[in-house]
C-alpha positions as CSV (number, residue, x, y, z in Angstrom):
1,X,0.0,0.0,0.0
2,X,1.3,3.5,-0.9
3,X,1.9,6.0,1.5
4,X,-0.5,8.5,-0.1
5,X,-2.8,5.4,0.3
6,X,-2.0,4.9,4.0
7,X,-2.4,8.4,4.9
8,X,-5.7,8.5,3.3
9,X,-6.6,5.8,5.5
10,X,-5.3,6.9,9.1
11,X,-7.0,10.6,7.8
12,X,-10.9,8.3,7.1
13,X,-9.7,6.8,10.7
14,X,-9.0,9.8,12.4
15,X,-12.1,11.6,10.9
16,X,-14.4,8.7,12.2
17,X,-13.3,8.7,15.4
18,X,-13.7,12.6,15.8
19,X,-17.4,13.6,17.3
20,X,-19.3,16.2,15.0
21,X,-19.1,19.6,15.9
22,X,-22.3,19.4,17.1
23,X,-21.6,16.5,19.1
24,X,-18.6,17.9,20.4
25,X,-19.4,21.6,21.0
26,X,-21.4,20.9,24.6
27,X,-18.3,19.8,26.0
28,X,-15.9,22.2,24.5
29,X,-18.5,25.4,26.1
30,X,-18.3,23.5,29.5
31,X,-14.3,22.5,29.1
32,X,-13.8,26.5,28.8
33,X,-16.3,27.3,31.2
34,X,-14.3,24.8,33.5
35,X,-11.1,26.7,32.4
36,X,-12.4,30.4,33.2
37,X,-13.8,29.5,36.1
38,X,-10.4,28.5,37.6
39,X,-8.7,31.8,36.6
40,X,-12.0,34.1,37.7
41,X,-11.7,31.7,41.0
42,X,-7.9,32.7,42.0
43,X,-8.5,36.1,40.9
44,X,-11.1,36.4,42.9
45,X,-9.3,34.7,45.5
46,X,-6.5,36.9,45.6
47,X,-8.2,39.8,45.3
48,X,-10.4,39.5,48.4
49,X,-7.3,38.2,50.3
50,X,-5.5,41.2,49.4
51,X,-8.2,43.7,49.7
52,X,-9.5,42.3,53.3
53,X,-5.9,42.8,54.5
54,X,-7.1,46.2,54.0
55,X,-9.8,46.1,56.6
56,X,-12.6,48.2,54.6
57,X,-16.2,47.4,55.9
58,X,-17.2,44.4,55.3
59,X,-19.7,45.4,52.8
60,X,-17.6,45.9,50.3
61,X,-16.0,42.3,50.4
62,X,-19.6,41.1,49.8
63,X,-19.6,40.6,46.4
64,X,-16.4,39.5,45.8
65,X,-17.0,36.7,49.0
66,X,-19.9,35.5,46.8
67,X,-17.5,35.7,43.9
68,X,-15.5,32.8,45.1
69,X,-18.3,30.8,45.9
70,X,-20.3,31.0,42.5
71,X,-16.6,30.2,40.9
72,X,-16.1,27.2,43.0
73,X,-19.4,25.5,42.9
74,X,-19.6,26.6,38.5
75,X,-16.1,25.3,38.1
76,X,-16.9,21.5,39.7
77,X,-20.3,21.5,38.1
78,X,-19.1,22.6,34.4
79,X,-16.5,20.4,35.1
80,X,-18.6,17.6,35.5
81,X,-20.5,18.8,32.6
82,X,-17.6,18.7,30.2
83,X,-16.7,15.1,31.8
84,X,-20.7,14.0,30.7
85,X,-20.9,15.8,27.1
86,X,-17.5,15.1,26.5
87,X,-17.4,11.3,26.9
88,X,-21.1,10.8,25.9
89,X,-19.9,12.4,22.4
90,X,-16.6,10.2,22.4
91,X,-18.3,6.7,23.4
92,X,-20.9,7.3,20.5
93,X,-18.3,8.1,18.4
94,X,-16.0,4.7,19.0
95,X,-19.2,2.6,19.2
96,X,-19.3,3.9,15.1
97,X,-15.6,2.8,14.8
98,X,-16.1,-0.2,16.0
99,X,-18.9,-1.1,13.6
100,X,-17.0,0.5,10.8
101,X,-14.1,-1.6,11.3
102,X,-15.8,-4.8,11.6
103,X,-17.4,-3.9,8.6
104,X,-14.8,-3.8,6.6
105,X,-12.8,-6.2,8.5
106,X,-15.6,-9.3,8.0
107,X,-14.6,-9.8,3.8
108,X,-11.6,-10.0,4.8
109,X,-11.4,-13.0,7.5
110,X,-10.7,-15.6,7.6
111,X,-8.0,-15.0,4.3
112,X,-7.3,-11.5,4.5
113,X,-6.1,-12.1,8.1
114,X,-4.2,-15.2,7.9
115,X,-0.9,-13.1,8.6
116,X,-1.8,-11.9,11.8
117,X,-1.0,-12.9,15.4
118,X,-4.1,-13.0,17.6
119,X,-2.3,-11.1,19.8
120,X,-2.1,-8.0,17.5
121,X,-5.9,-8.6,16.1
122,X,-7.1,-8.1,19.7
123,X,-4.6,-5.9,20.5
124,X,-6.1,-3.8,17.5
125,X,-9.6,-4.3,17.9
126,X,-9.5,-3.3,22.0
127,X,-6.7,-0.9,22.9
128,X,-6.4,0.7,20.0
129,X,-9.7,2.1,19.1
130,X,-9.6,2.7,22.8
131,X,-6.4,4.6,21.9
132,X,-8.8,6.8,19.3
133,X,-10.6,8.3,22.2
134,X,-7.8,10.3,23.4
135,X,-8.6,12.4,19.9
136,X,-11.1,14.3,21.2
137,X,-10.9,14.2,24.9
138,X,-7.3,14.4,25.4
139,X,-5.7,16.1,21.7
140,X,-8.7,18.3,20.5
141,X,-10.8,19.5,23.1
142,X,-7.7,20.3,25.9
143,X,-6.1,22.5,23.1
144,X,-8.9,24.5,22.1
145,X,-10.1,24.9,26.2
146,X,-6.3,26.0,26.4
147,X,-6.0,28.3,23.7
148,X,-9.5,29.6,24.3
149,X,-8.8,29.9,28.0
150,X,-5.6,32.0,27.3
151,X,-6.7,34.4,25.0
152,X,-9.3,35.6,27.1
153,X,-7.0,35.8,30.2
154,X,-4.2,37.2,28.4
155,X,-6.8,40.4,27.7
156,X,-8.1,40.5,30.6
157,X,-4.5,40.5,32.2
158,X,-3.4,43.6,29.7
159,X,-6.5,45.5,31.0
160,X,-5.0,45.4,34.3
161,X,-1.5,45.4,33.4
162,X,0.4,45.4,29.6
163,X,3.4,44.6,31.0
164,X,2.3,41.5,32.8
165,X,0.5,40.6,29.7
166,X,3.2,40.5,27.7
167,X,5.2,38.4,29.9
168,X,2.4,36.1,30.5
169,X,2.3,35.5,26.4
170,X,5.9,35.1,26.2
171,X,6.3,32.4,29.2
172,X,3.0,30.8,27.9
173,X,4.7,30.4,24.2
174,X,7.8,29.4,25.9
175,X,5.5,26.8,27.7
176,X,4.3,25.2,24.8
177,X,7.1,25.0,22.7
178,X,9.8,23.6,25.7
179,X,6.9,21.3,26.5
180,X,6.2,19.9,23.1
181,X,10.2,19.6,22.6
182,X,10.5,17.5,25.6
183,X,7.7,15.7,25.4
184,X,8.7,14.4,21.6
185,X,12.6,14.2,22.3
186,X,12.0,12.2,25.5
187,X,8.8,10.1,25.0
188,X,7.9,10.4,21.9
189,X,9.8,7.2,21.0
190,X,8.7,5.6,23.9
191,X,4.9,6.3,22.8
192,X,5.4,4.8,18.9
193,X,6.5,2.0,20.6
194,X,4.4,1.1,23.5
195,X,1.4,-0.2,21.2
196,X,3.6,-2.3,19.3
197,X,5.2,-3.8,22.2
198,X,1.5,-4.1,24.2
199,X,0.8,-5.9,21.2
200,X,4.0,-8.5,21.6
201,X,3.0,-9.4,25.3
202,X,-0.5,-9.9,24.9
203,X,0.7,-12.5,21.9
204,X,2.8,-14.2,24.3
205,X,0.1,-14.3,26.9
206,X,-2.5,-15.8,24.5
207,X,0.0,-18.5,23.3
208,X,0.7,-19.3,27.0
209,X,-2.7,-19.9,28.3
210,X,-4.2,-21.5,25.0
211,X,-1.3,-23.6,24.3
212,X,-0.3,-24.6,28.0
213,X,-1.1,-27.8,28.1
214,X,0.9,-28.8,25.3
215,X,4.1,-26.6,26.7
216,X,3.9,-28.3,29.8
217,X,3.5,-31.5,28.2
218,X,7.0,-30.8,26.0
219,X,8.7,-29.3,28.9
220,X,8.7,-25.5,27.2
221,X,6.4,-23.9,29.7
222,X,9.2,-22.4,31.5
223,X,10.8,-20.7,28.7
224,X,7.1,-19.6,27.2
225,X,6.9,-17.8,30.7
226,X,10.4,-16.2,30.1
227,X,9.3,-14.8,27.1
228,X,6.2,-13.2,28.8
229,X,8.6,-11.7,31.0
230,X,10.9,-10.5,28.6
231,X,7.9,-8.8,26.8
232,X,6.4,-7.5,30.3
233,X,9.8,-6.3,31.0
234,X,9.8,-4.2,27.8
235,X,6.8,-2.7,28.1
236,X,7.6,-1.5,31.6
237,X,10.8,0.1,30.5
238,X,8.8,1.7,27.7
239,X,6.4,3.1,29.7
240,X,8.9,4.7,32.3
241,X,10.4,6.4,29.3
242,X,7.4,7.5,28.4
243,X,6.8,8.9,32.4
244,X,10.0,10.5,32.3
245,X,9.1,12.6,29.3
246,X,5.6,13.7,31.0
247,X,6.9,14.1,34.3
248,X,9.9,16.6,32.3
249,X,7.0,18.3,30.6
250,X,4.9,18.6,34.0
251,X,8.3,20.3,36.1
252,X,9.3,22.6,32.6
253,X,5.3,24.0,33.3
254,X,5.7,24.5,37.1
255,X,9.0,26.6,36.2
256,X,7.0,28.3,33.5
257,X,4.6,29.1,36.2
258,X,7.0,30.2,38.7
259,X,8.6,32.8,36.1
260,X,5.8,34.5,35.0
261,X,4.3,35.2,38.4
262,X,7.7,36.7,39.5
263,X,8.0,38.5,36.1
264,X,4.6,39.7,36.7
265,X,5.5,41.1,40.6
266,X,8.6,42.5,38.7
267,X,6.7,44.3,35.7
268,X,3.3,45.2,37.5
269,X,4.9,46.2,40.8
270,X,5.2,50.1,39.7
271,X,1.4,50.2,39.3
272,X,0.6,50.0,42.9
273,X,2.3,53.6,43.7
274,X,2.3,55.2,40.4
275,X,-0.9,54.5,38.8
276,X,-2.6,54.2,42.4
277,X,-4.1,50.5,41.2
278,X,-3.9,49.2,44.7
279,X,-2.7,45.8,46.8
280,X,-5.6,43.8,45.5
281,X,-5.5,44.8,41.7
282,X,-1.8,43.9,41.9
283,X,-2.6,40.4,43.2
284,X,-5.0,39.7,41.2
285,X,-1.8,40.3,38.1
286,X,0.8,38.4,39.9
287,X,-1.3,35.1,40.9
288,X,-3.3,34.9,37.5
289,X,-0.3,32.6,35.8
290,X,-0.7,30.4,38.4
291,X,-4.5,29.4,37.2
292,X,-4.0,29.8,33.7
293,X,-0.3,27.6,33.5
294,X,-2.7,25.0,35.3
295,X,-4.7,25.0,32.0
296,X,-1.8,25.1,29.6
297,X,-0.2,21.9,31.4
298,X,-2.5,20.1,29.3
299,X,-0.8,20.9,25.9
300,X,2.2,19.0,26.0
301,X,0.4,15.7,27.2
302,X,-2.0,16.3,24.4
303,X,0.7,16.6,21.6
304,X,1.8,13.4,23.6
305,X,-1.5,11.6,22.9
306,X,-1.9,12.7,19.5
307,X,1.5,10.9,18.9
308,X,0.0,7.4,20.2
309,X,-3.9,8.4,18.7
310,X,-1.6,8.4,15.4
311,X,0.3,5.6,16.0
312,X,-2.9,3.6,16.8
313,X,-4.8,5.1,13.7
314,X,-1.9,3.9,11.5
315,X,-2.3,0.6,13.1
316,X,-5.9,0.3,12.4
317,X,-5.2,1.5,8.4
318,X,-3.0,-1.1,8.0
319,X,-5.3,-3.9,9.2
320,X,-7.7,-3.1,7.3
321,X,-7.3,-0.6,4.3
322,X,-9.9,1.0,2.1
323,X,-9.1,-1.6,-0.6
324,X,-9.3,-5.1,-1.0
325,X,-6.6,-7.3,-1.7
326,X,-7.3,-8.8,-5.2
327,X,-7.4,-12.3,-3.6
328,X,-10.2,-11.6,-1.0
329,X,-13.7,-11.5,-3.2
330,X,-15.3,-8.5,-3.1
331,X,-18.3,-7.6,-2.2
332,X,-21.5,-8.3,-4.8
333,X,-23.4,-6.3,-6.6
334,X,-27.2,-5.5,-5.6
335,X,-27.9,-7.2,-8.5
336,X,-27.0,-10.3,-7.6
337,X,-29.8,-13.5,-7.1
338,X,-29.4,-16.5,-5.0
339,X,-29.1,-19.8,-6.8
340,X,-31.4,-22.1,-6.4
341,X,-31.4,-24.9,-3.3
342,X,-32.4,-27.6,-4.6
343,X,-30.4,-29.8,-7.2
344,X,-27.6,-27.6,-7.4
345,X,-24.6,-28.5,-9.5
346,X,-21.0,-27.4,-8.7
347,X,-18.7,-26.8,-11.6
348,X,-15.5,-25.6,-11.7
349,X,-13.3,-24.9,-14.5
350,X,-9.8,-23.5,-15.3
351,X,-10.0,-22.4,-11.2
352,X,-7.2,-20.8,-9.8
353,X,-6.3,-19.2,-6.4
354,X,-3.8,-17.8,-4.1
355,X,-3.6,-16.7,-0.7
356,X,-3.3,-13.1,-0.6
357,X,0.3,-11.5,-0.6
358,X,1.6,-15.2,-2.1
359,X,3.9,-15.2,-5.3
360,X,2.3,-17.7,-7.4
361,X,-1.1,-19.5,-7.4
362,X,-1.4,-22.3,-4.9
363,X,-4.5,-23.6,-7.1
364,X,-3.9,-23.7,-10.7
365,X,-6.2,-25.2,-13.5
366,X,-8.5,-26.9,-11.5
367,X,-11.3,-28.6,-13.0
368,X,-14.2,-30.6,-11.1
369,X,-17.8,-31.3,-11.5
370,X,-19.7,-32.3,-8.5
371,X,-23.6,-33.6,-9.2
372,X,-26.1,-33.1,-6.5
373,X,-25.7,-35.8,-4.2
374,X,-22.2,-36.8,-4.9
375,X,-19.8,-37.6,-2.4
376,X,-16.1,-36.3,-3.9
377,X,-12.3,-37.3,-2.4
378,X,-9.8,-35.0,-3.0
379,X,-6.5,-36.1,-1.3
380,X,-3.2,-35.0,-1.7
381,X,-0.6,-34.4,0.6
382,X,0.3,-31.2,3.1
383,X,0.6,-27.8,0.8
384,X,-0.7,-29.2,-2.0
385,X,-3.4,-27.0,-2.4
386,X,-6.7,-28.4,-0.6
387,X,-7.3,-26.1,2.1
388,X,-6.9,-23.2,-0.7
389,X,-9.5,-24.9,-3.0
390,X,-11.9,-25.1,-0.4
391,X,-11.6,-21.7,0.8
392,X,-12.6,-21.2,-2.8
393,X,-15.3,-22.9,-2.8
394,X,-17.3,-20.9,-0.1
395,X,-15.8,-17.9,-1.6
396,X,-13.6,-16.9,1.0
397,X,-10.9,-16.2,-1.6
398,X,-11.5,-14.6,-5.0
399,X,-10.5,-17.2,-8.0
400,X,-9.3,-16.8,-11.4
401,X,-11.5,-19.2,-14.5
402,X,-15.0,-20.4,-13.6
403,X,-17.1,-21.6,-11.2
404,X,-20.6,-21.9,-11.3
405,X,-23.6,-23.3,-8.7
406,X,-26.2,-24.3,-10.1
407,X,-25.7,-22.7,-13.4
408,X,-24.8,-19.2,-12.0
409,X,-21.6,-18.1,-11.5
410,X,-20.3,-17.6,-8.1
411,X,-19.3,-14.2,-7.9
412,X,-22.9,-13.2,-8.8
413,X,-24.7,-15.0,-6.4
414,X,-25.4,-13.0,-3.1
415,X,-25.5,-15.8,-0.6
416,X,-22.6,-18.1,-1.6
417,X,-22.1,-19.0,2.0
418,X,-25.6,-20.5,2.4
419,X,-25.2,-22.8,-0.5
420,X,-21.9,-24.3,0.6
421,X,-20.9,-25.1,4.0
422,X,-17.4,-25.7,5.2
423,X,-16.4,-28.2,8.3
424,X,-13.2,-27.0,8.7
425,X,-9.7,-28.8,10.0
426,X,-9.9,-27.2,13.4
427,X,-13.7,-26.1,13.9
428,X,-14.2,-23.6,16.8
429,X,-16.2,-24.3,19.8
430,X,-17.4,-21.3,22.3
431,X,-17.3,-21.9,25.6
432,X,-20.8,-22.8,26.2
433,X,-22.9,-25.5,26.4
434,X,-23.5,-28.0,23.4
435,X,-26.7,-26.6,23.1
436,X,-25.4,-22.5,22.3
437,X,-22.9,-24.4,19.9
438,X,-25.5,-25.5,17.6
439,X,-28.3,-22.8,18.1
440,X,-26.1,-20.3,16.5
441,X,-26.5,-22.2,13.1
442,X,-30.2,-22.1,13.4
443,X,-31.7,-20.4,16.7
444,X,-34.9,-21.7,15.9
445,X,-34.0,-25.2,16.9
446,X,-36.0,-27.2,19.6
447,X,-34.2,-29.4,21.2
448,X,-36.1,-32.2,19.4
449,X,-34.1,-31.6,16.7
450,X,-31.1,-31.0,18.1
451,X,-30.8,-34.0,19.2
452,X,-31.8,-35.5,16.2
453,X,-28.9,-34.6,14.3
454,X,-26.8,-35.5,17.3
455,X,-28.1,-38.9,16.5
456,X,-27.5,-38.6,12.9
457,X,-23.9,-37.8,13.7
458,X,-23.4,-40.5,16.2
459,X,-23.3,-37.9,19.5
460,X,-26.6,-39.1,21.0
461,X,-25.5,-41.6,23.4
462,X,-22.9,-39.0,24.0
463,X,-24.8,-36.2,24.6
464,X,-27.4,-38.4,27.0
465,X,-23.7,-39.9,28.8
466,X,-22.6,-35.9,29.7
467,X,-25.9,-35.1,30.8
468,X,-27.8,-33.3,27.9
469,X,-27.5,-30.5,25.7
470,X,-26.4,-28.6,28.6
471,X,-22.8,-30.1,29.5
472,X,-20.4,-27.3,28.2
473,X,-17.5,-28.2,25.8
474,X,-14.5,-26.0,27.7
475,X,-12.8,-22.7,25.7
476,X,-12.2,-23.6,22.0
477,X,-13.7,-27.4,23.1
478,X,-11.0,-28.1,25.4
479,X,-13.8,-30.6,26.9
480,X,-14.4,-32.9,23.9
481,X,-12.1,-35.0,21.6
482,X,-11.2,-34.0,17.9
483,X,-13.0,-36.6,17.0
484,X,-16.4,-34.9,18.8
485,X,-15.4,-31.7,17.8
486,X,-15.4,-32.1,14.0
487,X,-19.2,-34.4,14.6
488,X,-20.6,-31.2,16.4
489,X,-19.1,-29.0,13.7
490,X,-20.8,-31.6,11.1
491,X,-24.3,-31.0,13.6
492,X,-23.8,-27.7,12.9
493,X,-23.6,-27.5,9.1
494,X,-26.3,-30.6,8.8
495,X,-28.6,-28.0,11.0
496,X,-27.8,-24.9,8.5
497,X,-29.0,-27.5,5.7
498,X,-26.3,-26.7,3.1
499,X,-26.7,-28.2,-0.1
500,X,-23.3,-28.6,-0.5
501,X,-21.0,-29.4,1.9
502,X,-17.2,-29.4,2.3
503,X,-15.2,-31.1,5.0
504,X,-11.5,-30.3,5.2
505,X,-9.0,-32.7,6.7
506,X,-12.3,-34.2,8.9
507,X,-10.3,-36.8,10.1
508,X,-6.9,-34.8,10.9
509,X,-7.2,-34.9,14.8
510,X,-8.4,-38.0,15.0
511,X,-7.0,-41.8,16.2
512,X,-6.5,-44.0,13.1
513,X,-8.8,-46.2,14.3
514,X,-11.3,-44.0,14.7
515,X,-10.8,-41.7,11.6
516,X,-12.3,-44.7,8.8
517,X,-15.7,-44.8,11.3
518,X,-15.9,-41.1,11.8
519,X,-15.2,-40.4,8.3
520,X,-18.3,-42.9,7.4
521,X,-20.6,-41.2,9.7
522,X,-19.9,-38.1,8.0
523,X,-20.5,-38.7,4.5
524,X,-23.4,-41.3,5.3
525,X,-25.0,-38.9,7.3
526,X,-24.4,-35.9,4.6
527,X,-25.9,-37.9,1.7
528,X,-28.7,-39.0,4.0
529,X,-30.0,-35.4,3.6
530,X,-29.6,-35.4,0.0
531,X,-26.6,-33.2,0.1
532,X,-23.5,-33.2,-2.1
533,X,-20.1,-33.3,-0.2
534,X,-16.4,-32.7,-1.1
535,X,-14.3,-34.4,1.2
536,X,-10.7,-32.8,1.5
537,X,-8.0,-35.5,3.2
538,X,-4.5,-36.3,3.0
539,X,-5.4,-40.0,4.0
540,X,-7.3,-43.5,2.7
541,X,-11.1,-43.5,1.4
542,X,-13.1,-46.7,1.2
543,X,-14.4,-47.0,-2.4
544,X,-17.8,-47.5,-1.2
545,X,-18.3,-43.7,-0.1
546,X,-16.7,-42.7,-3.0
547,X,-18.5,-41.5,-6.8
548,X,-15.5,-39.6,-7.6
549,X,-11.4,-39.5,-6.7
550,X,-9.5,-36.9,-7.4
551,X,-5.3,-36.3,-6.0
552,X,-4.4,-32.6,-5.8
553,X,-1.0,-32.1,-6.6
554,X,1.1,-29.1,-6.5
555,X,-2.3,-27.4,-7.0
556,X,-3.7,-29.6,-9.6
557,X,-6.2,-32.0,-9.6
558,X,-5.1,-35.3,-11.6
């Protein structure tokens, strides 16, 4: 992808993530209302400080008494104003991210993301559009609140005092710029790289807990843990980088502070004798900068965040781009039509395929004609091309030739993946019950019928020996055998009644004795319903579940 491509991306990214003006402008009013009311609080402060060290009567301290307390109670309650508007904008806002990445992130899987780690997907999918909030609540909004804030303090100031004005707008410049510098010489680094390396230890912690039983087993557990520490260990260092740089940026503001209430003492103290101005005018100048350097802290930390918000955004443009790799199919037309269900014929011709980002075609020339009702073998060894061709076949990769169901050509049928069903090497079970396992593939199910096709897929004596359709089946089926694992997957496409069905490697993670038996149930029970199935296997087939053989080699089907 081209960088004029990327940064089109990240800008769509950054745009979406952003709350309409509208949206936004509620908690901008009550983020500068939040600001102002600091500053008109200290002044105040100082003011009646100063000017009751006077001793006038008391009268005239009235106003200024219930000064400070109409500033205190309006800057907690517009400050909990701007925390409401502001996030309620912001959560709306990344609820539409969300859904506009997995939009466009669903043609693509499972194909278009077969070269990612799990722990990056998830790392993507959570902390980084978590990431995209900081856009508006800690880049936009704390920069226009401090800009906002500090213009109208700044005149307010030179009303009272040029001088101290000036000095206020030269410290405050002085502010932003030394904060920025240290902020990007010191952490910025240290920001680019703490997704990235979030990323890396949440891979390692997936791999650790999903795959523990088998480290343990081989005697690598202990180094698997190392590597979590190694990665933990990283991240840790990053993120006190990272500290250092804010905690520079947070004592270069205090300083800032310091300066420009001294420089205002030093510049403003000739008002109080020659201009007659008074004790509590003068305080009112020299403890302003204190309120409005309070404000300004926030820059720096927000040209911080808009480092990661980028860094995150980029992130999210590279998983999943405006355009589609020319292997993953596209989406269909509207006027596409479905084919029809019953009797449908699968035909391919001159079919070829890669995975997306491979150099050459892992399917080439493939030709096969499956009637309704047929049961097909195609063996063939490991990388010969059979996982590829069945990911064709529901149309999870885009193919080159022609390939038609039913008569109609694939890519102009709308619903693809109702007409053929894939049972795939390694199905996935949720962590549920058996029940939720198979109601997903057609929630109108009694439980009649579920066990029915428990039955037809030899489970039922199962089922009934765990207790029912309740018994759960562990995280990603930990629970059953491989062997029970690819029957409920079977369950599951025999209840979402595809007329074409496609098992790949059914029999991969099971005994040998138990593969020819499970195998038989399988097809048996597929062309009991009338359904056509393309078994994919690196193994043996008895001839009597066979009407066609075909051997894949080095993409081919001979």
């Amino acid at each position: 992808m081209s960088t004029s491509t990327e940064g089109r991306d990240r800008t769509r990214i950054l745009r979406t993530a952003l709350p309409s003006f509208r949206q936004a402008l509620p908690g901008m009013l009550s983020g500068i209302a939040t600001g102002l009311g600091a500053v008109a609080l200290l002044a105040t402060s100082a003011w009646l400080i100063a000017r009751a060290a006077e001793q006038p009567p008391v009268l005239f301290l009235t106003i200024a008494t219930v000064g400070v307390r109409a500033f205190a109670l309006a800057r907690a309650v517009f400050r909990y104003l701007e925390r409401l508007y502001s996030h309620d904008a912001v959560f709306r806002q990344l609820a539409t991210l969300r859904t506009d990445l997995l939009t466009r992130l669903i043609p693509r899987a499972p194909a278009g993301l077969a070269h990612r780690s799990r722990g990056s997907l998830l790392n993507a999918i959570v902390s980084d559009i978590d990431e995209m909030q900081n856009l508006s609540l800690r880049v936009v909004q704390p920069i226009v609140v401090a800009m906002t804030v500090c213009v109208i303090t700044i005149a307010g100031t030179a009303l009272l005092s040029p001088a101290a004005a000036v000095v206020l707008t030269c410290l405050l410049v002085l502010c932003c710029a030394g904060g920025a510098w240290t902020t990007t010489s010191l952490a910025g680094a240290a920001e680019l790289a703490l997704a990235p390396k979030r990323a890396a230890l949440t891979a390692s912690l997936i791999d650790y807990v999903q795959g523990f039983a088998v480290l343990s087993h081989f005697g690598a557990e202990p180094a698997a843990r190392e590597r979590i520490a190694v990665a933990d260990a990283d991240l840790t260092r990053t993120a006190l980088r990272r500290s250092r740089g804010f905690g520079l940026s947070a004592a270069l503001v205090a300083l800032c502070a310091g300066l420009a209430v001294a420089g205002a003492i030093v510049v403003s103290a000739p008002i109080v004798s020659s201009e007659g101005a008074g004790g509590p005018t003068f305080a009112v100048v020299a403890l302003v900068p204190l309120a409005i350097f309070e404000v300004v802290g926030t820059v720096p930390v927000a040209l911080s965040h808009w480092r990661a918000v980028r860094s995150s955004a980029d992130r999210l443009a590279s998983l999943v781009p405006d355009h589609l790799p020319s292997e993953i199919p596209a989406e269909n037309p509207a006027e596409t039509r479905s084919a029809p269900r019953d009797g449908t014929r699968l035909t391919l011709q001159n079919v070829a395929a890669a995975w997306p980002g491979a150099a050459a075609a892992t399917v080439k020339n493939v030709n096969l004609d499956v009637r309704p009702g047929e049961a097909v073998i195609i063996a063939g060894g490991s990388g010969a091309g059979k996982t590829t061709l069945a990911n064709v076949l529901v149309r999870f990769l885009e193919y080159q030739g022609s390939y038609r169901i039913g008569g109609t050509e694939a890519r102009d049928i709308a619903d693809v993946h109702s007409l053929v069903g894939l049972c795939e090497q390694h199905p996935y079970l949720f962590d549920e019950s058996i029940r939720q396992n198979l109601l997903f593939a057609d929630d109108t199910a009694t439980d009649e019928r579920l066990l029915a096709v428990l039955d037809q897929v030899g489970l039922g004596s199962w089922v009934a020996s765990r207790g029912g359709l309740d018994a759960r089946v562990g995280e990603r089926g930990t629970l059953v055998s491989g062997g029970q694992a690819q029957r409920l997957s079977l369950a599951r496409a025999l209840l979402r009644d595809f007329p074409i069905l496609v098992l790949d490697e059914p029999t991969a993670n099971v005994d040998p004795q138990r593969a020819e038996p499970l195998l038989r149930d399988m097809v048996e029970a597929s062309r009991a319903s009338g359904r056509s199935i393309i078994v994919i296997t690196h193994g043996d087939v008895p001839d009597d579940l066979v009407d066609q053989r075909f051997s894949m080699r080095e993409g081919r089907l001979v």
